[in-house]
C-alpha positions in Angstrom: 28.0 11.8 -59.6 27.6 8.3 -60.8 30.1 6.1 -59.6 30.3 2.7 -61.1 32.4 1.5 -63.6 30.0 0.1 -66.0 33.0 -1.1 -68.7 34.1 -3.5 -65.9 30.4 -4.8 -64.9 30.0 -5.5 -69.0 33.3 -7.7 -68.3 31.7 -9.7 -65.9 30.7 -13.1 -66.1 29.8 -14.6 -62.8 26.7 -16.8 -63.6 23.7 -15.8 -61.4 20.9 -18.3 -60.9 17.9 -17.4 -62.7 14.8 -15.9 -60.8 11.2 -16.2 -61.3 10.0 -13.1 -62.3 6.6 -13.2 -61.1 5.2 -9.7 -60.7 6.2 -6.7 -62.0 6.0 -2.9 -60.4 6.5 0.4 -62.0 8.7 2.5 -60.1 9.5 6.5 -60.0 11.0 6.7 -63.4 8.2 4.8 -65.1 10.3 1.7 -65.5 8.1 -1.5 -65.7 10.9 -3.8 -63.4 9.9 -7.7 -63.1 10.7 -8.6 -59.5 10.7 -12.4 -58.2 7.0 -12.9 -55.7 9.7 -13.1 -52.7 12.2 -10.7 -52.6 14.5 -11.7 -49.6 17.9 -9.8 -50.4 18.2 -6.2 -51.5 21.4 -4.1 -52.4 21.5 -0.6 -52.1 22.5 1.5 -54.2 23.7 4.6 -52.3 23.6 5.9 -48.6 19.9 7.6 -49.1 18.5 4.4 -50.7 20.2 2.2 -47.6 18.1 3.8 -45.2 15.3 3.7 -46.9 15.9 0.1 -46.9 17.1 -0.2 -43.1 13.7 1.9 -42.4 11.4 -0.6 -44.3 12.7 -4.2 -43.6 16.3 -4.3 -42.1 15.9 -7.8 -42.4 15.9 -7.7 -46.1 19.7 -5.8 -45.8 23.1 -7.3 -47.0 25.1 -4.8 -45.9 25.6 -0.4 -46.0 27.7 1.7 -48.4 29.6 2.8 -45.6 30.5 0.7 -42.2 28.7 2.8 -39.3 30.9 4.5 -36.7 30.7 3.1 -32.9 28.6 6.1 -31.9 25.8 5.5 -35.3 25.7 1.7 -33.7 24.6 2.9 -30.5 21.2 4.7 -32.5 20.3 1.7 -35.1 19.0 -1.9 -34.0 20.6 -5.0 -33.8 22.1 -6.9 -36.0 21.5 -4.6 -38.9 23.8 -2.3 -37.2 27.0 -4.3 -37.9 26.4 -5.5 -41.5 29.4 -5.2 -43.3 30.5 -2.2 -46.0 29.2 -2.8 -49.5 30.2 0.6 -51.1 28.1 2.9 -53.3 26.8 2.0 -56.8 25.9 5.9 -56.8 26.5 9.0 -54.9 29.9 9.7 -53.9 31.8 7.8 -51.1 34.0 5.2 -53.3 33.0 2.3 -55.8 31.3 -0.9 -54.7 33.2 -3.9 -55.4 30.9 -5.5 -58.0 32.2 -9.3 -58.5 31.2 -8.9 -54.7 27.9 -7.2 -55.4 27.4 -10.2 -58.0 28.1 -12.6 -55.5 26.0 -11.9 -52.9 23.3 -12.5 -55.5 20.9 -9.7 -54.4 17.3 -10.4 -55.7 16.9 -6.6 -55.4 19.2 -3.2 -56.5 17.2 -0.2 -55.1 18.4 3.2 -55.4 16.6 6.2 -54.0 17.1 9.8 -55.0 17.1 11.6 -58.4 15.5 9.9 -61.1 16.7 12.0 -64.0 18.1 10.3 -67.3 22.1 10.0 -65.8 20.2 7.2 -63.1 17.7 5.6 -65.2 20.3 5.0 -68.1 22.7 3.7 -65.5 19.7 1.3 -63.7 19.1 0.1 -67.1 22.2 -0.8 -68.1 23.0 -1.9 -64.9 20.3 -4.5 -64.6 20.4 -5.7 -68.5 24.1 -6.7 -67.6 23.6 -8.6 -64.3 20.4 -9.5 -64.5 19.1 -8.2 -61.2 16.2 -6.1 -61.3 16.6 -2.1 -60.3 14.3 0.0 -59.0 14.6 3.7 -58.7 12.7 5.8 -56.6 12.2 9.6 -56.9 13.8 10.8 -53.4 12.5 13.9 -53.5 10.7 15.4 -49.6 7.5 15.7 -50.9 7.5 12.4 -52.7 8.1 10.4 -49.4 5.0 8.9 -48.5 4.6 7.8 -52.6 8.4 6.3 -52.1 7.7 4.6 -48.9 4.0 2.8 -50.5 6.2 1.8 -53.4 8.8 0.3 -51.8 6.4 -1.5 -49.3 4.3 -3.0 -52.0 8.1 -3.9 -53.6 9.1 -5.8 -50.5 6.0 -7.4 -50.2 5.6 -5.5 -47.0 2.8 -2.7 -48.0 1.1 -2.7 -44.2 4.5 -1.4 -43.0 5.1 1.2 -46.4 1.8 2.5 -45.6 2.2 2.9 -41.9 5.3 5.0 -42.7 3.9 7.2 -45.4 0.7 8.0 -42.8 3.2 8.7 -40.0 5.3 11.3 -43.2 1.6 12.4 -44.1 0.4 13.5 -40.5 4.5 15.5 -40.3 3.6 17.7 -43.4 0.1 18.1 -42.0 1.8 19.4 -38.9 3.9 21.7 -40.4 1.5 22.8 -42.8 -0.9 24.0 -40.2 2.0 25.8 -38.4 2.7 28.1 -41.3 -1.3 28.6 -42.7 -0.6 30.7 -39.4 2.2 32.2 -40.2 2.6 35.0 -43.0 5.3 34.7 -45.7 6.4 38.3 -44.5 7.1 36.7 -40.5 9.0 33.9 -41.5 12.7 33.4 -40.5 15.4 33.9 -42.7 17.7 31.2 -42.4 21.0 29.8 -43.4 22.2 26.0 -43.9 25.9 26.3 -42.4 27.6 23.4 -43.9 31.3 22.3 -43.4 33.7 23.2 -40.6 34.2 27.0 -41.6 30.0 27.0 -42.5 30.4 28.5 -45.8 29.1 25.6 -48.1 25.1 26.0 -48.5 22.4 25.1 -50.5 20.2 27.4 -52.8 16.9 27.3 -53.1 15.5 23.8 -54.5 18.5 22.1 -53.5 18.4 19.0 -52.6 20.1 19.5 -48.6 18.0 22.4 -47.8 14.7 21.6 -49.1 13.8 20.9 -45.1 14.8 24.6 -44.1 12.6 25.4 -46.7 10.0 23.3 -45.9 10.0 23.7 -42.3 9.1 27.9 -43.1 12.5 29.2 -43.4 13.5 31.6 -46.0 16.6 30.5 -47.4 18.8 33.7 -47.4 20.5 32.6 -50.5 17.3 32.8 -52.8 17.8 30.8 -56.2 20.9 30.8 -58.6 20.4 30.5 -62.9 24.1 28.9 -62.4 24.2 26.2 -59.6 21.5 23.9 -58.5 22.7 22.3 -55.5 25.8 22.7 -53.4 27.5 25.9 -53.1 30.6 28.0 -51.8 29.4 30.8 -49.5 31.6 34.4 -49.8 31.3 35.7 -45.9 30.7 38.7 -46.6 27.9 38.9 -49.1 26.3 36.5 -46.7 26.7 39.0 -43.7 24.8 41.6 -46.2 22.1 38.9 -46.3 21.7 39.0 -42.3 19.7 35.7 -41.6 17.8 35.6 -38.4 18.8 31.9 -37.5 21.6 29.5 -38.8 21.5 25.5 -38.4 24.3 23.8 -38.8 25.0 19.8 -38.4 28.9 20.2 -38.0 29.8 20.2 -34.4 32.9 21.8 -35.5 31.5 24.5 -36.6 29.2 25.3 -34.0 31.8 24.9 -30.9 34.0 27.5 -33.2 31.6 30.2 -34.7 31.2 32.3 -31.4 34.8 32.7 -31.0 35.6 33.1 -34.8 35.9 36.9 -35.7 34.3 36.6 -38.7 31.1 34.8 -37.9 30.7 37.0 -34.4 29.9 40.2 -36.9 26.6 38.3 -37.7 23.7 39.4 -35.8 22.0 35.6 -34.9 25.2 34.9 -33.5 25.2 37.6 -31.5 21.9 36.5 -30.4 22.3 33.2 -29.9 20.7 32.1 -32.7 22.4 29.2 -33.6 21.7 25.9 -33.8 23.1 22.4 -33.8 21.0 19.6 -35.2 21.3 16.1 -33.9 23.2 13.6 -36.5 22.6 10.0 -35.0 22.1 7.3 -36.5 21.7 9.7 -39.7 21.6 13.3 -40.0 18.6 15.1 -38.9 19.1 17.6 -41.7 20.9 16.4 -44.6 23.9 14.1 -44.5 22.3 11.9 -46.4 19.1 13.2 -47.8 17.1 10.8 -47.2 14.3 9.6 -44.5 16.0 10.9 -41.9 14.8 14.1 -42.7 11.5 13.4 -41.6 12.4 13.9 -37.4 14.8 16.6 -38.6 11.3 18.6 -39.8 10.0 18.5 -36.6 13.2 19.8 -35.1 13.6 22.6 -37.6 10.1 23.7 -37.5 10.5 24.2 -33.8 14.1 26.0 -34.2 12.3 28.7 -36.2 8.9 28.6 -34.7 9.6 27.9 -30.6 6.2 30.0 -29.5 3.8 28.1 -32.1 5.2 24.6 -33.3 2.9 22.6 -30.3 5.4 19.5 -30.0 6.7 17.6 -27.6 10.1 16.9 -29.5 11.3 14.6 -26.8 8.3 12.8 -27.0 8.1 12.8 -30.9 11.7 11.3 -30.6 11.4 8.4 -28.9 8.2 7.9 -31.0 10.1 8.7 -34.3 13.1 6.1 -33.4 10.5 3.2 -32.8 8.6 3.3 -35.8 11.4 4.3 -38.3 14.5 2.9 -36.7 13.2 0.3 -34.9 14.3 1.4 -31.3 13.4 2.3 -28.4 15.7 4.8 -27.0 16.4 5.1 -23.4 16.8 8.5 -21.6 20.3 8.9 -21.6 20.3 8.5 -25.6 17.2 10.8 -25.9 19.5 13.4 -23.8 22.3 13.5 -26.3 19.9 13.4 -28.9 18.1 16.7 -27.5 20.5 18.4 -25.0 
């Protein structure tokens, strides 16, 4: 849902120095955007687009859409970890306050996610009437190691884009190898339990489960001609579904389900077949979907596939937090991480 109040950004009149627009770059919507040679300050449009950001040059950061909790500091580097809260030019999650958007005189607006008409009307419109330039970039899974090249050749940083999009490259390879290995017919059928009482999911080619999906997981809920995203999950038509595994990111819904009447009817958890993914700094599954997905792959494809997905997670972890996140975790991190 878009959530800026474009009326009051026409209003506006702060006066912004003008920059040289010395270069241009076509991003994911096929919008030629004029960028200055240096671009030293970037605002971010919405959660998925800040870490995007925070992965490729933290430094370049003015602040998140969202302050980070105590326990999200402890998992993202310093000083980045305490910039201030910006709000959201998109998404859900509040407006940002745009005189103080304006003022902070980005030399970059960078969204990242869907790049359907609704976003690129709003970038345009947006960037006519404060002069910044706005670049949008497709945020789709597969489109990662494209996003991450663009954005490094944005930034001026392309040796770093393209040692993140080799490092998203070798993950699919990974995973693709699993399931060449793996007939359709012996996959797992799985369930996304979203929410406290786990009964908001995704249908197929949604947005928050295309990681079960692409990790080998049937998704018991198949595909819906009415809803395309988000969805409200009756119990019992899922218990007639009968996944073999369910992941979940809500700790409240995983310390509950056992005990719940309704949820100990299903057979995986009866069988222990439950799972709760790690959430820190980000969400390893969704929450936002963005490039934190990438570990959360590697964690899902061994949730399903324990007896063939060759990984060292721990190992992939640590690895995974230095490149992406820029830290090095210690043991006692890596434990909470992967209990």
């Amino acid at each position: 849902m878009i959530r800026i109040a474009l009326a009051t950004l026409a209003a506006l009149t702060l006066a912004l120095p003008a920059q040289a627009q010395s270069r241009s770059i076509t991003d994911s919507a096929g919008r030629v955007v004029e960028l200055p040679e240096q671009v030293g300050s970037v605002f971010a449009a919405g959660p998925p687009a800040a870490i995007l950001l925070y992965i490729m040059a933290p430094d370049r950061m003015l602040g998140w859409p969202r302050a980070n909790r105590a326990d999200e500091r402890e998992f993202l580097a310093q000083p980045y970890a305490d910039l201030p809260e910006l709000g959201t030019l998109t998404g859900q999650g509040g407006e940002a306050n745009l005189e103080r958007m304006l003022a902070l005189q980005p030399d970059l607006i960078l969204d990242f996610g869907s790049v359907r008409d609704t976003y690129v009307d709003l970038a345009n419109r947006v960037q006519a009437q404060t002069g910044i330039p706005y670049l949008l970039i497709d945020g789709r899974f597969e489109n990662t190691p494209a996003a991450l090249r663009l954005l490094g050749e944005a930034l001026g940083v392309p040796e770093r884009g393209e040692a993140l999009a080799q490092d998203a490259e070798a993950t699919f390879a990974r995973i693709d190898a699993l399931l060449a290995t793996v007939p359709e017919a012996e996959r797992p059928r799985a369930y996304l339990a979203r929410g406290p009482e786990g009964l908001e999911s995704g249908v197929v080619g949604s947005i928050n489960t295309e990681i079960l999906e692409r990790a080998g997981g049937v998704n018991v809920l198949g595909r819906s001609d009415t809803a395309r995203g988000l969805v409200q999950v009756n119990f019992e038509a899922l218990l007639a579904t009968d996944p073999d595994v369910i992941v979940t990111w809500d700790r409240r819904f995983y310390e509950s389900h056992r005990d719940n009447p309704l949820w100990s009817r299903m057979r995986a958890v009866q069988e222990g077949r439950v799972h709760l993914s790690p959430v820190l700094p980000f969400g390893w599954i969704d929450r936002p979907p963005s490039l934190n997905r990438i570990i959360g792959l590697d964690w899902m494809a061994a949730t399903f596939y324990p007896d063939h997905y060759e990984i060292d997670l721990r190992a992939r972890t640590r690895d995974f937090y230095r490149l992406w996140y820029h830290l090095d975790l210690t043991e006692a991190q890596l434990d909470l991480l992967l209990p």
